[in-house]
C-alpha positions in Angstrom: 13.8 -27.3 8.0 17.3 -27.2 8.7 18.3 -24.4 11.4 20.7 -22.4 8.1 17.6 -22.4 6.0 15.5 -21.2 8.6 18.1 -18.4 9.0 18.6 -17.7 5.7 14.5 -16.7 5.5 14.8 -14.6 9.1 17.4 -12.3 7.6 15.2 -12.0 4.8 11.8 -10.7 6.4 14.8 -8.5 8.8 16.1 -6.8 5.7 12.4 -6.7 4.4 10.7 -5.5 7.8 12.9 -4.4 9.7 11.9 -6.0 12.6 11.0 -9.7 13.5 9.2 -11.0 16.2 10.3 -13.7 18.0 6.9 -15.3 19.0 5.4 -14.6 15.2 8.5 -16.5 13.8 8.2 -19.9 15.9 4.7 -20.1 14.9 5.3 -19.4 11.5 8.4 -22.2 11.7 6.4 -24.3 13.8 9.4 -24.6 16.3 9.7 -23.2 19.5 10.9 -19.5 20.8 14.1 -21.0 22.4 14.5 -22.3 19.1 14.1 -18.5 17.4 16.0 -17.3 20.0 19.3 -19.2 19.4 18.4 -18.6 15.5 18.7 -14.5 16.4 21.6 -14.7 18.3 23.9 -17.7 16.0 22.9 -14.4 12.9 23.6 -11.5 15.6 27.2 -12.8 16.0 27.8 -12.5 12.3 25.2 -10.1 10.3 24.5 -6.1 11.8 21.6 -6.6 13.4 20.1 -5.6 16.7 18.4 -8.0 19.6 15.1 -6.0 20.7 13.2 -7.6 23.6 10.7 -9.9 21.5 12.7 -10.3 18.5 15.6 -8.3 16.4 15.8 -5.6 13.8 18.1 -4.1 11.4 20.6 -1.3 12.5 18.1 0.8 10.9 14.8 -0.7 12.2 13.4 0.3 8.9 11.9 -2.0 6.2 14.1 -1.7 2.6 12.9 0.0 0.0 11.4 -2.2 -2.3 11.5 -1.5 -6.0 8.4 -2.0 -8.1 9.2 -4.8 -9.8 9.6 -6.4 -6.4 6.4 -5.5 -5.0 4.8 -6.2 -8.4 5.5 -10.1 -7.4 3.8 -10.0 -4.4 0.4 -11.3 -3.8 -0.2 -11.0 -6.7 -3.6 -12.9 -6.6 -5.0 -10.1 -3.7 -4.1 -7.5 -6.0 -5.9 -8.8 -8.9 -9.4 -10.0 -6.7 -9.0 -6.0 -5.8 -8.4 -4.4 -9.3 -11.9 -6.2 -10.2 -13.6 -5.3 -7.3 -12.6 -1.2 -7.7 -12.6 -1.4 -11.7 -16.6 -0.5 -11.3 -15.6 2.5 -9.8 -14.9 3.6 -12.6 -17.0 6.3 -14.7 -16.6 7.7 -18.0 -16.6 11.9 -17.9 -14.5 11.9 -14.2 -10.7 12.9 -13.4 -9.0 9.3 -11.4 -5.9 9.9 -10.0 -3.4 7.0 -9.1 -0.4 6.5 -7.1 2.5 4.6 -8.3 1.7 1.2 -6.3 1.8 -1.4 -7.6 -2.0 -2.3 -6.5 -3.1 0.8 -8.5 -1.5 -0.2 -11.2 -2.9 -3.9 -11.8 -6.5 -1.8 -11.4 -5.1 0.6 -14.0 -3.9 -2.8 -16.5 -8.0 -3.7 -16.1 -9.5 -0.2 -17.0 -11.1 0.1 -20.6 -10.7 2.3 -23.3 -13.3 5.3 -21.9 -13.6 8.8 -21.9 -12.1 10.2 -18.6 -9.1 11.5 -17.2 -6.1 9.6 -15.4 -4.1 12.3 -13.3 -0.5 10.7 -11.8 2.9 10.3 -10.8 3.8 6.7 -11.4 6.2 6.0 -14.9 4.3 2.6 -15.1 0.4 3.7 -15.0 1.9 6.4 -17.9 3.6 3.7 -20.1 0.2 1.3 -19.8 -2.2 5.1 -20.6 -0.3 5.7 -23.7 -1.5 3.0 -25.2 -5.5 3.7 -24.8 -7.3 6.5 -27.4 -9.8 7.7 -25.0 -8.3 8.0 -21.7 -7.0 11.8 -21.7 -3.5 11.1 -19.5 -1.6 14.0 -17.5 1.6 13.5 -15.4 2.2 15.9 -12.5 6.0 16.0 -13.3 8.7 16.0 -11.2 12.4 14.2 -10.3 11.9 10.6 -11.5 12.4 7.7 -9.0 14.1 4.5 -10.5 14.1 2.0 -8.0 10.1 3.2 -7.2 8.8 4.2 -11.1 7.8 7.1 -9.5 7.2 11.0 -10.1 8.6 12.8 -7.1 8.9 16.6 -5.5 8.1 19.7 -5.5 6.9 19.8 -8.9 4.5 16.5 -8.8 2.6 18.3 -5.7 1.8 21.6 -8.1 1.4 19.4 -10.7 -1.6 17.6 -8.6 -3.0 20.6 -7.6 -4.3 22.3 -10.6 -6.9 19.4 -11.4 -10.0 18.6 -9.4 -10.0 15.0 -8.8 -12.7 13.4 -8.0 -11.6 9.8 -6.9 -7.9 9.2 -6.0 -6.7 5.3 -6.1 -3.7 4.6 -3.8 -2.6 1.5 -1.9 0.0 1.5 1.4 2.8 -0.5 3.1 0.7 -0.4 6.2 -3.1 0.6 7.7 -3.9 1.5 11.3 -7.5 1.6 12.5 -6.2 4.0 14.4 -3.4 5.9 12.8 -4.5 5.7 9.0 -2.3 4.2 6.4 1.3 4.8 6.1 4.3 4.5 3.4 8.2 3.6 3.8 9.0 6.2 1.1 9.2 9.5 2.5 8.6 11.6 -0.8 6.0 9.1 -1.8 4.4 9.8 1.3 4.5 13.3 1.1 2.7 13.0 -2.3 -0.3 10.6 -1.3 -0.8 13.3 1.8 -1.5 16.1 -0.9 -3.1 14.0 -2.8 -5.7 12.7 -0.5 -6.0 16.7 0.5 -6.8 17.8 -3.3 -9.5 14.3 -3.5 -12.9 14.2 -3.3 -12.7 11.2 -2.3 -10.1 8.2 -1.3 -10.2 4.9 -2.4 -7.6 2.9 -0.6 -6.9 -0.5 -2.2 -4.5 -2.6 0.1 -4.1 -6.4 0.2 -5.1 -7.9 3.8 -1.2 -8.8 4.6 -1.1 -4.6 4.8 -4.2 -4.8 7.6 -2.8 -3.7 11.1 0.4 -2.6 10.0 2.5 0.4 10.3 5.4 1.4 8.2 7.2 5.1 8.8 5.6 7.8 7.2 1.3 8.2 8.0 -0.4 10.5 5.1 -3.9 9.7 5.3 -6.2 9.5 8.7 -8.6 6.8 8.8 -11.5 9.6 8.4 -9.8 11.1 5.3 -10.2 7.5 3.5 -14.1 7.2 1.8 -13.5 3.3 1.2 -11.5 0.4 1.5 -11.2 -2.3 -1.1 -9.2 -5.4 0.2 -9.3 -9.3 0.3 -11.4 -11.8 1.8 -8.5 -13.0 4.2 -8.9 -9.3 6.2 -9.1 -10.7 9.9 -13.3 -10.4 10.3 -12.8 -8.6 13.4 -10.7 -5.6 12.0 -12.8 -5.6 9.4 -15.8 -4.8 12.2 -13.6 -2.5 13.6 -12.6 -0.1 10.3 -16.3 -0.2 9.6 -17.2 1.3 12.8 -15.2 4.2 12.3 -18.2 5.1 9.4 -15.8 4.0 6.3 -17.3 1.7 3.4 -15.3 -1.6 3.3 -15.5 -3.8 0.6 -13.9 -7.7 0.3 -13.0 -8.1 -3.2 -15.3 -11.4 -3.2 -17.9 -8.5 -3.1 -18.8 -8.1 0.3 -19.5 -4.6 1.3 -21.5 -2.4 3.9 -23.9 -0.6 1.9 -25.7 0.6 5.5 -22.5 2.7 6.3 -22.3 6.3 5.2 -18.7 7.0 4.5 -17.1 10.5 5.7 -16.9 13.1 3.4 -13.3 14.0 1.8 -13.7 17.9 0.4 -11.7 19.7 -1.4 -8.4 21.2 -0.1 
């Protein structure tokens, strides 16, 4: 790959990220970090970016804001293995809330035609609703989003919580064993917080590209989340290392921990 093409795709994953690293980017390239390092400084001398020891970031440091039908495009084989997998979650006579990911809404695309309730904030999941007869649908309300198709503010979080939800669905932009999982949209994040409050319990679907990452704004503890539903690509020993914590993993080739007793998530 010529050294303008391999530039072209660094200011990409900047503008995407935030930050790059310059040791992740040479093995990714397959070139060396001398290499990387003269590619960060020929796009420092004529883009508004920032060296950082290791790599570079946007003036910022913050990932963009991705729209929805941005995200909808990615991995979008993950997010479909995991809509299966968490579709048999599903129960008729319950209230399901979901976020306005795009991983909760492929799950949403699969659901039949039941009896039960769909509580939430995302345009798209209410456009797809409208067309079942059973599902009862209720929006939370609120100041709509465009670049997100989402529900946001003060009104969405009384909205959510008049209804007593007993599983909510949402995905991230990053999970930390240790932190918990995190979003890049501040009022978005504001809203999963409540809503994993108001929950009895949590089912976080997140593709294994979201494993070990952190984004800006952590709503959820790892003890708040009752299971995780992700790929088969999760790095094995992560996976050891969420399931320790006591929380019910399961790989969307089927794979789960049955022996683990996840935490319990009552009612805020």
């Amino acid at each position: 790959m010529l050294a303008p093409q391999r530039q072209q795709i660094i200011l990409s994953l900047l503008q995407d990220r935030g930050t790059v690293r310059t040791i992740e980017l040479a093995q990714n390239f397959g070139v060396t970090d001398e290499t990387i390092r003269r590619d960060l400084q020929s796009l420092a001398e004529v883009h508004p970016l920032k060296r950082i020891h290791g790599g570079a970031s946007s003036l910022t440091g913050r990932p963009r804001l991705q729209s929805f039908n941005e995200r909808q495009n990615l991995n979008v084989g993950s997010k479909t293995r995991i809509a299966d997998t968490a579709r048999s979650l599903i129960e008729p006579g319950h209230t399901y809330a979901f976020d306005s990911s795009t991983t909760a809404f492929a799950l949403v695309s699969t659901l039949p035609d039941l009896p039960y309730r769909v509580v939430t904030n995302s345009f798209a999941v209410m456009e797809h609703v409208t067309r079942m007869q059973e599902v009862e649908l209720i929006s939370v309300g609120g100041r709509y989003h465009p670049k997100t198709h989402t529900f946001v503010g003060g009104e969405t979080i009384d909205g959510l919580r008049r209804h007593n939800i007993h599983t909510a669905f949402i995905s991230c932009v990053g999970y930390d064993p240790i932190r918990g999982a995190s979003e890049g949209f501040e009022e978005q994040a504001t809203f999963k917080t409540r809503l994993v409050q108001f929950a009895e319990n949590v089912v976080l679907l997140v593709d294994s590209s979201k494993l070990n990452e952190r984004s800006e704004y952590f709503f959820a503890d790892p003890t708040e989340i009752t299971e995780i539903v992700t790929d088969s690509a999760a790095d094995p020993k992560l996976i050891k290392k969420i399931r320790k914590l006591g929380i019910k993993l399961t790989l969307a080739d089927g794979t789960t921990n049955a022996s683990s007793t996840p935490p319990a998530v009552t009612n805020a």
